[in-house]
Backbone of each chain as ProteinMPNN parsed JSONL, in Angstrom:
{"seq_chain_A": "XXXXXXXXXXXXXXXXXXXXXXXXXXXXXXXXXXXXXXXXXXXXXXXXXXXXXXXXXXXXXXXXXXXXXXXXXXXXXXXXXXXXXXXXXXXXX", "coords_chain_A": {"N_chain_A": [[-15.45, -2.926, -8.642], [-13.841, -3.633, -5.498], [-13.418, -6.267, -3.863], [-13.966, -8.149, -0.77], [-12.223, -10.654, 1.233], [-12.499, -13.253, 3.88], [-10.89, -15.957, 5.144], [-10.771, -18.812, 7.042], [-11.047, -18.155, 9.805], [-9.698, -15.747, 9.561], [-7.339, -15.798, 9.243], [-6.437, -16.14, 6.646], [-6.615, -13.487, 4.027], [-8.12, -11.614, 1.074], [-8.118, -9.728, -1.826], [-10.218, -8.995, -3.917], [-10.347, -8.82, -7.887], [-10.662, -7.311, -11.089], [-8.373, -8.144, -13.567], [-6.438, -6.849, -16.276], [-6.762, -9.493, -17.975], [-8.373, -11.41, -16.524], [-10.113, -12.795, -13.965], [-8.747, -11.757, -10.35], [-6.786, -12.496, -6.947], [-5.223, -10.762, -4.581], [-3.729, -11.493, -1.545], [-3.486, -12.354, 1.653], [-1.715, -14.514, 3.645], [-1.316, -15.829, 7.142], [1.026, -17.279, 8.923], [1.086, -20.773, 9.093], [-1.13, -23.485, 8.155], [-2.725, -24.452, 5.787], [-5.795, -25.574, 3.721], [-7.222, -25.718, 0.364], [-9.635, -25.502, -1.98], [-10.462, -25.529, -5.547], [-12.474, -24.073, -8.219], [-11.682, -23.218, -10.223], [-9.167, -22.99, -12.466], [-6.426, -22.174, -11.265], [-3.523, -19.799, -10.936], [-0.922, -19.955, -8.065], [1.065, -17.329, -7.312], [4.097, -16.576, -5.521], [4.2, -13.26, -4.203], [5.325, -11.993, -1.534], [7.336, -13.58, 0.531], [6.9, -17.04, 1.898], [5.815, -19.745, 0.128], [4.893, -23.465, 1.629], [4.055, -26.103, -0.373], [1.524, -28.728, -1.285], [0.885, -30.372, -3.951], [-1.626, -30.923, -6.002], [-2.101, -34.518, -6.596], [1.235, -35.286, -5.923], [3.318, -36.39, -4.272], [5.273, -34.876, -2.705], [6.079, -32.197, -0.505], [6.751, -28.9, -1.288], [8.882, -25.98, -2.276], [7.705, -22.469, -2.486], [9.248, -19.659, -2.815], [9.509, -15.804, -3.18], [8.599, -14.441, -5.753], [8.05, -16.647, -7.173], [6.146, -18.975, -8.624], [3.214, -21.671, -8.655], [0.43, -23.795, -10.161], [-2.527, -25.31, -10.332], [-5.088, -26.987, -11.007], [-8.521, -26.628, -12.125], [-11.458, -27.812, -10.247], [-10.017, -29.279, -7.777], [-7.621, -29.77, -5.084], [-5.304, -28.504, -2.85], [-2.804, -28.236, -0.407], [-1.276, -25.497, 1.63], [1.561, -24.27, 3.31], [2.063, -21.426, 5.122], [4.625, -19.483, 5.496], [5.882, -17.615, 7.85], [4.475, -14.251, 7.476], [3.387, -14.556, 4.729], [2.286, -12.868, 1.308], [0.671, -13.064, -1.862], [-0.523, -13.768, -5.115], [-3.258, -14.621, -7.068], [-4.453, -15.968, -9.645], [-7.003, -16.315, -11.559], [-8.637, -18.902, -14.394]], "CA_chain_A": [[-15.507, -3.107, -7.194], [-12.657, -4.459, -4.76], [-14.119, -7.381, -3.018], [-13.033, -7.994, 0.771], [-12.987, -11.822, 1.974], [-11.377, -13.379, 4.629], [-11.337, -17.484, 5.245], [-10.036, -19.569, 8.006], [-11.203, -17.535, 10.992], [-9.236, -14.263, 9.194], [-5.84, -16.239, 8.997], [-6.259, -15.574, 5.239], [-7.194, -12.296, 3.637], [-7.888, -11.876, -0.086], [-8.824, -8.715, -2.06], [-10.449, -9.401, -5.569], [-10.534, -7.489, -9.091], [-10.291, -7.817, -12.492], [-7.081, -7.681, -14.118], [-6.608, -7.193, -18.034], [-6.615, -10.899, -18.417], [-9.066, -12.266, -15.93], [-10.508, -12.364, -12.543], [-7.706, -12.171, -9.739], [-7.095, -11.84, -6.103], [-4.295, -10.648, -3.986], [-3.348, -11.676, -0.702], [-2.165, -12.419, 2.838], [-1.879, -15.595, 4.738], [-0.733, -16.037, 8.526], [1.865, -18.461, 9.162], [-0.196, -22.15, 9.448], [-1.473, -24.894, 7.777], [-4.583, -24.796, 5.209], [-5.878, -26.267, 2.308], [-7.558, -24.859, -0.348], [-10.456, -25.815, -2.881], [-10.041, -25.112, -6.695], [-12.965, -23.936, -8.968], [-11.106, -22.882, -11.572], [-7.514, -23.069, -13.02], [-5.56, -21.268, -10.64], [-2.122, -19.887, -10.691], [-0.302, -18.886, -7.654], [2.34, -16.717, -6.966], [4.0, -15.65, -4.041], [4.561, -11.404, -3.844], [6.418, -11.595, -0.692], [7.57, -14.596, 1.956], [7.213, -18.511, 1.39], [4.798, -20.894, 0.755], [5.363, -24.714, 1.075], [3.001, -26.656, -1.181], [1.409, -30.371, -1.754], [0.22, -29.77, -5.01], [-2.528, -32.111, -6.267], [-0.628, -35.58, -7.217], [2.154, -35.261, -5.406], [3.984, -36.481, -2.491], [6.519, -34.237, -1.578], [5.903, -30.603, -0.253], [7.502, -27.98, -2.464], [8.9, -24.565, -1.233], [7.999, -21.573, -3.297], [9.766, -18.505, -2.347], [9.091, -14.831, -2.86], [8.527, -14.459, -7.059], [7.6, -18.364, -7.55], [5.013, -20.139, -8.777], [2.846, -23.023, -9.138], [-0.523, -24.13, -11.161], [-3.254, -26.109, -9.467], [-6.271, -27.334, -12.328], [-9.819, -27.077, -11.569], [-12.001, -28.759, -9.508], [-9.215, -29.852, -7.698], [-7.144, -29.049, -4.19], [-3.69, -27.882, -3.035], [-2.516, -28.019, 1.096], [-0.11, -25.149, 1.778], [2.3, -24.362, 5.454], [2.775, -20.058, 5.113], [6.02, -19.411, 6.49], [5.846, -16.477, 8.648], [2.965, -14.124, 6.379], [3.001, -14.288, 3.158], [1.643, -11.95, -0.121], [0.542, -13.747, -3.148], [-1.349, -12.539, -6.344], [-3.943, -15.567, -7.284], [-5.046, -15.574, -10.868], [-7.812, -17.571, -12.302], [-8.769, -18.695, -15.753]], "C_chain_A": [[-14.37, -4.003, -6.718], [-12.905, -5.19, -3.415], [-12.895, -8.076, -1.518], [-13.588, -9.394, 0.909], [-11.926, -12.062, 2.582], [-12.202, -15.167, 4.608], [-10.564, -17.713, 6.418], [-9.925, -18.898, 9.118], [-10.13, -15.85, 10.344], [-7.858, -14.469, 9.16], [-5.625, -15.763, 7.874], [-7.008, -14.325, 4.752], [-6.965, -12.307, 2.182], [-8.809, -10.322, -0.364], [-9.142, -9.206, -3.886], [-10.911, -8.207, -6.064], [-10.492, -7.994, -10.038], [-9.61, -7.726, -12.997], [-7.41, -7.75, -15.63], [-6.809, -8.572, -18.247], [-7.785, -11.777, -17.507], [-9.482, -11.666, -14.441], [-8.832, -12.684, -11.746], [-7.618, -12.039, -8.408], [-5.881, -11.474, -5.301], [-4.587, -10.696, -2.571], [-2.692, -11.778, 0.785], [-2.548, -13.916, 3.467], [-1.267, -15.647, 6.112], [-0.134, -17.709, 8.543], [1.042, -19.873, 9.892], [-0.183, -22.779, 8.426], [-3.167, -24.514, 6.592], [-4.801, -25.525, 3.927], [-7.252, -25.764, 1.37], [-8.272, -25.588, -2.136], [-10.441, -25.048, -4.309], [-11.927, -24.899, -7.409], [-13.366, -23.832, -10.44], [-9.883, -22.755, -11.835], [-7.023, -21.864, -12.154], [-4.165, -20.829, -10.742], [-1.734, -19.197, -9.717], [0.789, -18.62, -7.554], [2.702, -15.662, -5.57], [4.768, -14.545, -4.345], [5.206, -11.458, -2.687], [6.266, -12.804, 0.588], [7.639, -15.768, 1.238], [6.121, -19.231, 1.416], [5.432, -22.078, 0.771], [3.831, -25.106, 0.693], [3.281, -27.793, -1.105], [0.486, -30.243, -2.767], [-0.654, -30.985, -5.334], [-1.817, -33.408, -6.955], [0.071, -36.122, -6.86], [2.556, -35.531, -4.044], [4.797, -35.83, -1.579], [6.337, -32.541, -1.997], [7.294, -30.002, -0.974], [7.841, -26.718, -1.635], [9.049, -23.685, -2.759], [8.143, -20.258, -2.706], [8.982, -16.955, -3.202], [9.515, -14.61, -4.867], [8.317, -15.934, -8.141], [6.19, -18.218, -7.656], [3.905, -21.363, -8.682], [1.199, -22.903, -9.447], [-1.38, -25.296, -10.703], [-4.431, -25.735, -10.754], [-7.359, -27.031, -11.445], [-10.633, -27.925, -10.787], [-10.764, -29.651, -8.6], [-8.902, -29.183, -5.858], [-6.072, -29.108, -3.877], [-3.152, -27.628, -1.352], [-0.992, -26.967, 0.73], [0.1, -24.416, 3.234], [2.615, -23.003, 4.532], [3.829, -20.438, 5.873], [6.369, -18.044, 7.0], [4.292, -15.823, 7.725], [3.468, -14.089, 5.29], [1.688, -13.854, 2.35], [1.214, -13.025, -1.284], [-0.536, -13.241, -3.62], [-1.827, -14.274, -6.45], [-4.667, -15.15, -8.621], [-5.768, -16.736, -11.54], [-8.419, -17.347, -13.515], [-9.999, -19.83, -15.498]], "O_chain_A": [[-13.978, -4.964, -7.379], [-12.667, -4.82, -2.265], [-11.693, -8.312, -1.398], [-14.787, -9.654, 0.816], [-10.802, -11.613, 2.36], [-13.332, -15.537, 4.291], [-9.741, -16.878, 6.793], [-8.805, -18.885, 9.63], [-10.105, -14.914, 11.142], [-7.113, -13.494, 9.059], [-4.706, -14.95, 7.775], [-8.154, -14.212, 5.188], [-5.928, -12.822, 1.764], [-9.7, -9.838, 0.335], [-8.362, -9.627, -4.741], [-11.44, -7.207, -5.581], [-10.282, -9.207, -10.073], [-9.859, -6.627, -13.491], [-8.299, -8.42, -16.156], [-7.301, -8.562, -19.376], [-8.029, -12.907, -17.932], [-9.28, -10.56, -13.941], [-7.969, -13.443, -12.188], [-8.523, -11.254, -8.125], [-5.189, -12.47, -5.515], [-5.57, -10.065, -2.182], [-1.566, -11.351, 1.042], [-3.71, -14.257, 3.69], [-0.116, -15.284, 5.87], [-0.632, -18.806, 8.293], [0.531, -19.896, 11.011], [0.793, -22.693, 7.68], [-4.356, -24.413, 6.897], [-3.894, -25.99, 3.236], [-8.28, -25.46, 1.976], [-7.619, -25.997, -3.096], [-10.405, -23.822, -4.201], [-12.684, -25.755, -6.951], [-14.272, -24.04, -11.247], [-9.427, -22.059, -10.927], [-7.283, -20.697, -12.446], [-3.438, -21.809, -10.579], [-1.877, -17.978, -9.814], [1.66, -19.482, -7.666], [2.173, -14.731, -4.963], [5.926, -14.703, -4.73], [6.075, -10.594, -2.806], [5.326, -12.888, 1.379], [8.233, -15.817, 0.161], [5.461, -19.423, 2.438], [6.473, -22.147, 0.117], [2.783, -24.674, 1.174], [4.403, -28.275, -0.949], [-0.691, -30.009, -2.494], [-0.304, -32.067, -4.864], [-0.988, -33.221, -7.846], [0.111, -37.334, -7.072], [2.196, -35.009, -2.989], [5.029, -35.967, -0.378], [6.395, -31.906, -3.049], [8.419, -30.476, -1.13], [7.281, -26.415, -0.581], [9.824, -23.855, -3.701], [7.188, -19.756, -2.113], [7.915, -17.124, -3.792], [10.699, -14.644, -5.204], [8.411, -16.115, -9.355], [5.356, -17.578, -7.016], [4.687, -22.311, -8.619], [0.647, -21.909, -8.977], [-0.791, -26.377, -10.721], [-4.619, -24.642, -11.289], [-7.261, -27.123, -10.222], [-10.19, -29.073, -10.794], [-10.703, -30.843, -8.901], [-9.666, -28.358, -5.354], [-5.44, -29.876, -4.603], [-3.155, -26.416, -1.137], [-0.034, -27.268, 0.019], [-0.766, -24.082, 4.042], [3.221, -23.122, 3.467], [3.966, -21.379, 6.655], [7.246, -17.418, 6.405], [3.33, -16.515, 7.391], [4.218, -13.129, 5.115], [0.525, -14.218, 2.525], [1.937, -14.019, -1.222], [-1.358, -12.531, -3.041], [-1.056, -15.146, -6.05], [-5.37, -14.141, -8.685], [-5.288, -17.792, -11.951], [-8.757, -16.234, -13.919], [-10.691, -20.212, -16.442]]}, "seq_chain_B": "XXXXXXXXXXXXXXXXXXXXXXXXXXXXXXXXXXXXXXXXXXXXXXXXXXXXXXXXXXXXXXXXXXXXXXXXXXXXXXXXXXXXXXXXXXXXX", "coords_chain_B": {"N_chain_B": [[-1.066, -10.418, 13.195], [-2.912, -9.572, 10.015], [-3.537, -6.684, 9.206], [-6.798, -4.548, 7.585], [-7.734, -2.412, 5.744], [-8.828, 0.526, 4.335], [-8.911, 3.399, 1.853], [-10.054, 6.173, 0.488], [-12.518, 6.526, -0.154], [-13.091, 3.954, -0.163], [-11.782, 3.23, -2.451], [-9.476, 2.421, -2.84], [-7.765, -0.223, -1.608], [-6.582, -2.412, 1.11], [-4.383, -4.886, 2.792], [-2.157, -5.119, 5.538], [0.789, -6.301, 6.805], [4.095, -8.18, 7.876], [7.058, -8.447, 6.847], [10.216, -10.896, 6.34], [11.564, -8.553, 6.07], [10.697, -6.076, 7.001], [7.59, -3.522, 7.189], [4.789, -4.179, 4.958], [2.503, -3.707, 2.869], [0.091, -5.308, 0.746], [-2.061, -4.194, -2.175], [-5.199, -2.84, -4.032], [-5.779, -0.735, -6.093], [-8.856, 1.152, -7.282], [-9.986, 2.167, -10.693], [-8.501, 5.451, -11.581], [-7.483, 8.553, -10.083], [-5.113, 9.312, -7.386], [-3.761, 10.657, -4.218], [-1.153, 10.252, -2.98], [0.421, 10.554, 0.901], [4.104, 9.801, 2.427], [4.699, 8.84, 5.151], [7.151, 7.389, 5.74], [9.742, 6.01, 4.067], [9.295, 4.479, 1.051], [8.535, 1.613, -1.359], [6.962, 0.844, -4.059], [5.662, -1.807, -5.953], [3.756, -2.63, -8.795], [2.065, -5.325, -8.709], [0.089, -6.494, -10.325], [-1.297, -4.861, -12.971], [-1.668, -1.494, -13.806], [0.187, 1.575, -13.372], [0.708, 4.868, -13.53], [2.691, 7.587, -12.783], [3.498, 10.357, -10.686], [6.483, 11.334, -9.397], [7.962, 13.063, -6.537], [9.693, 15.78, -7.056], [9.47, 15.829, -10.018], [8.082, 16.66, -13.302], [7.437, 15.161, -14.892], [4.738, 12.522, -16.078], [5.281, 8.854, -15.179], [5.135, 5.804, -16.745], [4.178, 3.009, -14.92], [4.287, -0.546, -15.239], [3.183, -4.346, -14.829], [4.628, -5.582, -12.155], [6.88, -3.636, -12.394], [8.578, -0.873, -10.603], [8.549, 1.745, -8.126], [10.361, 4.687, -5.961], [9.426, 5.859, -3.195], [10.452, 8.588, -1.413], [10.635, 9.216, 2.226], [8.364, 11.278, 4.413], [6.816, 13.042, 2.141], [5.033, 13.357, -0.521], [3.224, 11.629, -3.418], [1.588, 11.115, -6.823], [-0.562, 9.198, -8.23], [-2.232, 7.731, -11.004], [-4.813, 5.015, -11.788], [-4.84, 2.588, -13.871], [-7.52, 1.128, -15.248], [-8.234, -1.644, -12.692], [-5.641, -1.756, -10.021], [-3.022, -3.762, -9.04], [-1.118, -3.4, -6.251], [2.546, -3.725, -4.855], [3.495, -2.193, -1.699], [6.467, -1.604, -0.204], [7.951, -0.881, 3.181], [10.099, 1.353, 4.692]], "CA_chain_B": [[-2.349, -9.831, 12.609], [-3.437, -9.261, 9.037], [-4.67, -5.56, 9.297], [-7.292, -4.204, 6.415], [-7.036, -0.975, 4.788], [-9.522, 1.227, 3.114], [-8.712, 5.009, 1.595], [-10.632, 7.362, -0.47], [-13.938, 5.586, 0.182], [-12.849, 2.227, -0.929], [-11.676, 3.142, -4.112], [-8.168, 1.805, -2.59], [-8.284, -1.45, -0.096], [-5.082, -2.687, 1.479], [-3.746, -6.158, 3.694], [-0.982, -5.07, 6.035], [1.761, -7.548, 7.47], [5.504, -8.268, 8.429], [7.344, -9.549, 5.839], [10.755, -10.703, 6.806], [12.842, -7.391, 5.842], [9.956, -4.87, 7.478], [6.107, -3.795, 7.301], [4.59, -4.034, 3.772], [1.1, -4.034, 2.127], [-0.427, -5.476, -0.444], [-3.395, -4.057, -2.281], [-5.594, -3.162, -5.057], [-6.663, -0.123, -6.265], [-9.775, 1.272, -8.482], [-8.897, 3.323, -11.676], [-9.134, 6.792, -10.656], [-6.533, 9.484, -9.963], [-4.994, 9.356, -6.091], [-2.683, 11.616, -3.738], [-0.21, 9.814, -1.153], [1.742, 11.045, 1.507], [4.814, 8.877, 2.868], [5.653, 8.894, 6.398], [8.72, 6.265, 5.709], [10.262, 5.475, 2.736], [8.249, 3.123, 0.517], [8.903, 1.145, -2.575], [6.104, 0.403, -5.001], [5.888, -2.895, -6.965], [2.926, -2.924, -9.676], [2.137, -6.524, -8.877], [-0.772, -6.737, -11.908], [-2.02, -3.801, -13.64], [-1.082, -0.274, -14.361], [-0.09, 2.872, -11.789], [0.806, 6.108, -13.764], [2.865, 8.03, -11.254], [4.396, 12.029, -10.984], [6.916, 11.237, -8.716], [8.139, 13.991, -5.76], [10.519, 16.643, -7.906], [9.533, 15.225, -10.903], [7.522, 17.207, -13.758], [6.981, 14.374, -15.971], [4.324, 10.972, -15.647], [5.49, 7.921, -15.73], [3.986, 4.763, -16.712], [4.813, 1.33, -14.208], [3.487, -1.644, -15.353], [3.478, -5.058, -13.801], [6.587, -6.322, -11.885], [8.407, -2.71, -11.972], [8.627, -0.938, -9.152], [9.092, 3.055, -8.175], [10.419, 4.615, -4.523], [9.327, 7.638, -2.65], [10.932, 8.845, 0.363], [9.875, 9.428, 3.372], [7.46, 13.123, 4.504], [7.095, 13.144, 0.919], [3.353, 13.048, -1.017], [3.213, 11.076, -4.727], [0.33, 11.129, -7.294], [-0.708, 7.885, -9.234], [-3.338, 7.022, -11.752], [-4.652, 3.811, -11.577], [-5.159, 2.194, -15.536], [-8.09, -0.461, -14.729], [-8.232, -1.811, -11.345], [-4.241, -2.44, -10.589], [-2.631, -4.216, -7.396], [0.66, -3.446, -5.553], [2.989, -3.967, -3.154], [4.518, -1.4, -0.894], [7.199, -1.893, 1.292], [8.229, 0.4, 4.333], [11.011, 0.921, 5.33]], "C_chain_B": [[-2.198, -9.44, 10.949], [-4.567, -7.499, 9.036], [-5.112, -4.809, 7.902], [-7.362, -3.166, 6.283], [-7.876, -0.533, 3.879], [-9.269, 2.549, 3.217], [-9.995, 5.277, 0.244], [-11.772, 6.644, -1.269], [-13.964, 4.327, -0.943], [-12.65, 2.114, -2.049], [-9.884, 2.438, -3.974], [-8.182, 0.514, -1.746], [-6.482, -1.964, -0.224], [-4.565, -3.646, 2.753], [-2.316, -5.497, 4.423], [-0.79, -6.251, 6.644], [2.989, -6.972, 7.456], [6.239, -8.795, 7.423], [8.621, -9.543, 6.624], [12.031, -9.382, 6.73], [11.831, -5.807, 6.614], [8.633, -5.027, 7.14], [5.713, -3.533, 5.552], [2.852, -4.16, 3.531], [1.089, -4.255, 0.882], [-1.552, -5.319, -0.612], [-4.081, -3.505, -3.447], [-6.565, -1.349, -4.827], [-8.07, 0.419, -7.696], [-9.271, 2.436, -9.442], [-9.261, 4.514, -11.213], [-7.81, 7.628, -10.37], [-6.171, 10.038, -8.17], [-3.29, 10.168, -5.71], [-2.353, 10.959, -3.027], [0.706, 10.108, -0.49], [2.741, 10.044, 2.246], [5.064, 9.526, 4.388], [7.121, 8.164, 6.795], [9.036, 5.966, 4.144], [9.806, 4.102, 2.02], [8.897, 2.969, -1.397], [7.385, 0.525, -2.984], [5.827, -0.101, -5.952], [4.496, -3.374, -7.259], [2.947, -4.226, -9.165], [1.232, -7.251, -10.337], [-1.436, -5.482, -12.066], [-1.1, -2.753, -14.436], [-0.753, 0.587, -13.81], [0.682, 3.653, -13.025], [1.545, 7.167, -12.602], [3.686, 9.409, -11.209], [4.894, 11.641, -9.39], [7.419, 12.8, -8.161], [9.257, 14.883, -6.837], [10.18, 16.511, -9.521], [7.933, 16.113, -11.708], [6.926, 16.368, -14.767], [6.046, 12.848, -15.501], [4.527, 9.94, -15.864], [4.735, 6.681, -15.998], [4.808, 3.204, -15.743], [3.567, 0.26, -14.431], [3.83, -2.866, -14.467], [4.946, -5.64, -13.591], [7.379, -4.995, -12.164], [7.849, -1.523, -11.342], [9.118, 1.047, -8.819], [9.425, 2.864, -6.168], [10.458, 5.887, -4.427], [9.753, 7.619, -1.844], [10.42, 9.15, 1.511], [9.124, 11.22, 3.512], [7.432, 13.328, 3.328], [5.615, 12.798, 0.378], [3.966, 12.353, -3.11], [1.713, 11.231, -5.661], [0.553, 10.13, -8.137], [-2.308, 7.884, -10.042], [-3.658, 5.707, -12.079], [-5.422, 3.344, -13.406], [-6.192, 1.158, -15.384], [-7.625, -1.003, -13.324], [-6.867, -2.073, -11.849], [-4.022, -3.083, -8.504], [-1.15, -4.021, -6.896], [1.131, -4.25, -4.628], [3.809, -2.93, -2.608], [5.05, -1.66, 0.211], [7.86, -0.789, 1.673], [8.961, -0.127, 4.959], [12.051, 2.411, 6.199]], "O_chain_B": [[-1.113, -8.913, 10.704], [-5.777, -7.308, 8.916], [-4.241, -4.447, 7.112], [-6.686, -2.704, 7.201], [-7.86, -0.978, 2.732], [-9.312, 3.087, 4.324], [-10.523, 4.554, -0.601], [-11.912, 6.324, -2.45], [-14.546, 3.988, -1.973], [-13.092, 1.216, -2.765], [-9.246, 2.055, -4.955], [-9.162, 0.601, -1.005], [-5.615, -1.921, -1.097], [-4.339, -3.017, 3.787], [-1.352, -5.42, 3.661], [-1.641, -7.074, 6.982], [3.227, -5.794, 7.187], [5.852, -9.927, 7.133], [8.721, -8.675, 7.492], [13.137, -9.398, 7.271], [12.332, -4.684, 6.676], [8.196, -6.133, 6.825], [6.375, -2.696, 4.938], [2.175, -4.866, 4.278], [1.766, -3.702, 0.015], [-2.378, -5.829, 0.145], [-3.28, -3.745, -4.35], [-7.405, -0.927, -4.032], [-8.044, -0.009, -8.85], [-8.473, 3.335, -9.177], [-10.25, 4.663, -10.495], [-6.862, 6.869, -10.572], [-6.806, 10.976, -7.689], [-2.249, 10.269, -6.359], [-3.141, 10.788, -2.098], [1.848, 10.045, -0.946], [2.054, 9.222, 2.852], [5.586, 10.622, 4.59], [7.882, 8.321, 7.749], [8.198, 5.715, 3.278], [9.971, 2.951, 2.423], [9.391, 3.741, -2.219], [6.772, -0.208, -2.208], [5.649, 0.572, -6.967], [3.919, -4.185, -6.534], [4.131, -4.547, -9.072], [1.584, -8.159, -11.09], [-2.177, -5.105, -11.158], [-0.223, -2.934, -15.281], [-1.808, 0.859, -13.237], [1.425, 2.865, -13.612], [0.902, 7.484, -11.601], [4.709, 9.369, -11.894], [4.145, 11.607, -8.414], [7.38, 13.734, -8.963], [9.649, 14.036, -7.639], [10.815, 17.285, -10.237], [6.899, 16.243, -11.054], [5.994, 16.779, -15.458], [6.561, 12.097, -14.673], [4.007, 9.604, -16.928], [3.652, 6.55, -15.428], [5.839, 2.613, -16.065], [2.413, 0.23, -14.005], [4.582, -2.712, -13.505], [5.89, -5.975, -14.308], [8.601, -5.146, -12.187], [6.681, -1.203, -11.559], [10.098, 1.475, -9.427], [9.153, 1.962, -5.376], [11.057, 6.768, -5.045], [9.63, 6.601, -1.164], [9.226, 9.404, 1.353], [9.417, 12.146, 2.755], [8.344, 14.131, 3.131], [5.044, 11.872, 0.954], [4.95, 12.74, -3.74], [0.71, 11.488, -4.996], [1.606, 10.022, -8.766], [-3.364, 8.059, -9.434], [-2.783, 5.111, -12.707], [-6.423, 3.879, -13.883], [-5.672, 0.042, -15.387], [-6.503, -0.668, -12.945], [-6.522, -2.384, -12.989], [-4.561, -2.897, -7.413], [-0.188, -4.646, -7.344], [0.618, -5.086, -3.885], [4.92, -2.797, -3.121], [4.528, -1.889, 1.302], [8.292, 0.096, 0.935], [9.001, -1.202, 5.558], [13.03, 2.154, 6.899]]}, "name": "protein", "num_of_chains": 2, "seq": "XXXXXXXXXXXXXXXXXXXXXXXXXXXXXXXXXXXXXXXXXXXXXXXXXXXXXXXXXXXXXXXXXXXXXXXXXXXXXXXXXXXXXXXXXXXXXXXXXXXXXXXXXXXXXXXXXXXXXXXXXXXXXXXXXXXXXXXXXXXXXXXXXXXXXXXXXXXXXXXXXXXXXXXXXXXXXXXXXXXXXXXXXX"}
């Protein structure tokens, strides 16, 4: 099954599945501001546009472009600014 | 807007947006054997899984795994098999 959720009044859109390796979900965000609760070891990556990130830790917002990265732990949380919409694939372990 | 996207009774689901080079979706389909017709010229980038695909002139199936990428042309129909749920991205252009 290909699970339909939306968060933040429908700013964000997420479609979930199972990939060979794990649960996963792919993406859209609307250009804004949110922040974002961890459950489980996340990795994302952005499929198409920009995120900026304040990754748990850290003081200074990050920009990950369109085939980037970054790795946010469990139980944990992660503020990121879309930059116009952005795609991203979300994969948790 | 973030507009959602279901074909061939939700065995496909699909996020449209703007990215900055044109309109693109990202989305996730179930394994299963599907027909698509192009009205614009689209590029198709496996983001995680598997797509199987008999491209337009083409007598032979190929296999695209994640991260590589096929392109159909526009008025033009494609056939894909999906290997385990898989997720794309198509961009239109």
């Amino acid at each position: 099954m290909i699970s339909s959720n939306e968060y933040f009044d429908s700013k964000v859109k997420s479609l979930g599945y199972k990939s060979a390796t794990g649960n996963s979900t792919v993406g859209v965000m609307e250009p804004g501001d949110y922040e974002f609760g961890t459950s489980s070891h996340e990795t994302m990556i952005v499929v198409e546009g920009e995120l900026v990130a304040l990754l748990p830790g850290e003081t200074e917002w990050k920009s990950f472009k369109t085939g980037t990265s970054f790795e946010v732990e469990a139980n944990s949380s992660f503020k990121v600014k879309s930059v116009g919409q952005t795609s991203y694939l979300c994969q948790y372990k």
